[in-house]
C-alpha positions, 0 to 999 in steps of 0.5 A: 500500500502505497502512503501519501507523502508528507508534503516535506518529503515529496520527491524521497520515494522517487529519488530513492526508486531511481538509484538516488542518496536522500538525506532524511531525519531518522528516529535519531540522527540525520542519515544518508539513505538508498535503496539497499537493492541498488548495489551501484546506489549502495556504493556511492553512498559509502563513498560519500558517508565512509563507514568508520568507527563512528559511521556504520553503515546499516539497512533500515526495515519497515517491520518485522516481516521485512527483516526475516525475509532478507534473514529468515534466521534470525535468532528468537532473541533478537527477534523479540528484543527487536519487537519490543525495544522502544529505542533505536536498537541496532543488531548485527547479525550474518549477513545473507546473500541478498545483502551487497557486499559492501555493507558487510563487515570484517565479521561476515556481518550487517547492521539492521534495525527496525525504522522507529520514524514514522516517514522513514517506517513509511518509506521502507514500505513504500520501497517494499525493500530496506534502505541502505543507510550511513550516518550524514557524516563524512570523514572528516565530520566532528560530532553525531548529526543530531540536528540538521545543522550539524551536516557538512556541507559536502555530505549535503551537496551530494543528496540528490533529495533533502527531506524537509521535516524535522530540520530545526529538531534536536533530534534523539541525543541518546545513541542507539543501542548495538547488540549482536549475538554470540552463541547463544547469549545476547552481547551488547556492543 
């Protein structure tokens, strides 16, 4: 089903379709995204926002359903801790054939997370597919992007499309909780 856009976010789900970067709030932080389907997107993307220790890339999913088709193994516990967390969690997990490459870290894994913003949710499932998403820092960014005016300039000049909502918010200063699974038992990162 496909949603109405807020008029502020006209022209994402079009960007996105054709391969294009936006640049969209999130539930916490202000992110560059793509269509994690789009290998060639999901590249440039990582070439504007560089994964480093501060900047993980990871795949954004509308819901639960999403997320175990593209990992129909994801343990139990993650899947419930998932369904229930009412802040942004991030889970690394073992990345699966449908993820590009190079998304994937030196563990063989991926970052996912479920979309706690409401254009974001809606967007994602527009798409019918994950986003592929970096932090809007570039390399040499100082500080979390927790309001529009902290992205540089040259992480903004690439976006092919700028959200307009939430651009004079302070957006959620509490940093996402990542977790990832070690045999059996849940390990907080």
């Amino acid at each position: 089903m496909l949603h109405r856009p807020p008029h502020r976010g006209i022209g994402a789900l079009s960007t996105i379709k054709g391969g294009g970067l936006v640049l969209l709030p999130t539930a916490n932080l202000w992110q560059l995204v793509t269509d994690a389907r789009q290998y060639k997107s999901v590249n440039r993307l990582l070439a504007v926002c560089p994964p480093n220790r501060l900047n993980n890339p990871e795949l954004i999913f509308a819901d639960r359903e999403m997320l175990l088709s593209w990992f129909p193994n994801l343990h139990p516990k993650i899947d419930t801790l998932l369904s229930y967390h009412g802040r942004v969690l991030t889970v690394k997990v073992p990345a699966t054939v449908s993820v590009p490459d190079s998304m994937v870290d030196r563990r063989d894994e991926v970052a996912v997370r479920l979309a706690l913003d409401s254009f974001c949710y809606r967007l994602t499932e527009d798409l019918e597919a994950p986003l592929a998403g970096c932090l809007a820092l570039s390399e040499v960014s100082a500080g979390l992007p927790t309001r529009f005016g902290k992205i540089r300039s040259d992480v903004m000049r690439q976006a092919d499309f700028t959200v307009q909502r939430r651009q004079r918010d302070q957006l959620d200063t509490r940093a996402a909780v990542t977790i990832r699974m070690d045999d059996d038992e849940l390990e907080f990162l």
